[in-house]
Phi, psi and omega in degrees: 000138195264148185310309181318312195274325179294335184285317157300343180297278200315315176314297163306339147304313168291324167339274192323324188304299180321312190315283182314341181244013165270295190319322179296332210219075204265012157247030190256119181306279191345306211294321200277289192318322147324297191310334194275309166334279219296317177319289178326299170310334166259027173053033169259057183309305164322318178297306206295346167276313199272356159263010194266291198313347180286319203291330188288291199305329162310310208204083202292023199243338206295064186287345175294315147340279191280339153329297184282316170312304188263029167274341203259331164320326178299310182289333169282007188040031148280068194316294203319304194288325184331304190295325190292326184293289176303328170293353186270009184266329190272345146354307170233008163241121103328308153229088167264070197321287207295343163283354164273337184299303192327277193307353139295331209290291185328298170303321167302317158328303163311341169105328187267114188286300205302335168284323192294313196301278191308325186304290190328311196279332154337266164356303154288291104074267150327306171218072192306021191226004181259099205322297191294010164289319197298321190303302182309289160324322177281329174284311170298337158301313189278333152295320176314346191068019158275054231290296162349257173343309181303303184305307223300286181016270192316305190327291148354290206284308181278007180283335206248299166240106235241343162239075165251090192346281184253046167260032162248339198250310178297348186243028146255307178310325176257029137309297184315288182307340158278014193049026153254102199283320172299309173246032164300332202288322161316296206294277200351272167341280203294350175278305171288354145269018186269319214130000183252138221279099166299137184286172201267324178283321188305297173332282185313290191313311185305309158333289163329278184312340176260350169273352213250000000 
């Protein structure tokens, strides 16, 4: 049997376990929240929504339950339910950081930077270690045309995690808009030797600006 197939055996076994013991026990939040991971993990989305919807229906108190519920709304590219899920987790956390990162994610999605912006700070606000706000913040700054705010951002972001690509790649780009061509091109190098695919026209601009 091949890694692969053995790997779907074992999945499937823990289903089954989880199955059977949401049936013994059909109020027990944990056992329907397990089961909707591994459901996630086997690309069993639908199962995996309708047992995140069970945990609510138990325990309208469940914030990982809508947390994880609206990640998977995210990936489907349903902003509307993302958003509805998450506010209602801070509803009952207020500060529940990564549901406000969410609801930057959402909102920049959307197009409205100045709402992304406030979640994001929100988010640090809260938790002032949670990398991917500051990243996430520096890319919506920088759609905002805030390029200052954007460098302080990112800076932030590699303070916490320091090979995190592309918070090495946001504070080259708002070097770049800053007319810091030198270091944008530091940031750049170093984003692309964590590993992360700098685009190739920003590269050519960044050239362009250092040759003229």
């Amino acid at each position: 049997m091949s890694e692969k197939a053995e790997s779907q055996e074992q999945l499937n076994k823990i289903i089954a376990e989880l199955e059977q013991k949401c049936a013994d026990k059909p109020n027990n939040v944990p056992a329907h929240h397990h089961l909707a991971l591994v459901y996630r993990k086997a690309n069993r989305i639908d199962d995996a929504i309708r047992e995140l919807e069970k945990c609510l229906e138990l325990d309208n108190q469940a914030v990982e339950a809508y947390i994880n519920l609206g990640a998977i709304y995210f990936e489907q590219g349903n902003l509307d339910k993302a958003l509805e899920v998450n506010l209602n987790a801070i509803k009952v956390l207020p500060e529940m950081s990564q549901a406000h990162n969410n609801i930057g994610l959402i909102r920049q999605q959307q197009g409205e930077a100045a709402a992304a912006i406030a979640a994001y700070e929100e988010a640090v606000r809260h938790d002032p270690k949670l990398t991917n706000a500051w990243v996430n913040m520096a890319s919506c700054r920088i759609m905002a045309g805030e390029f200052d705010q954007a460098r302080q951002a990112a800076k932030e972001a590699i303070k916490l995690a320091p090979d995190f690509g592309m918070a090495h790649n946001n504070l080259a780009v708002a070097h770049y808009y800053l007319e810091q061509y030198q270091e944008a091109k530091e940031a750049a190098d170093k984003a692309q030797s964590l590993g992360y695919p700098v685009d190739p026209r920003f590269r050519q601009a960044l050239e362009e600006a250092l040759t003229t």
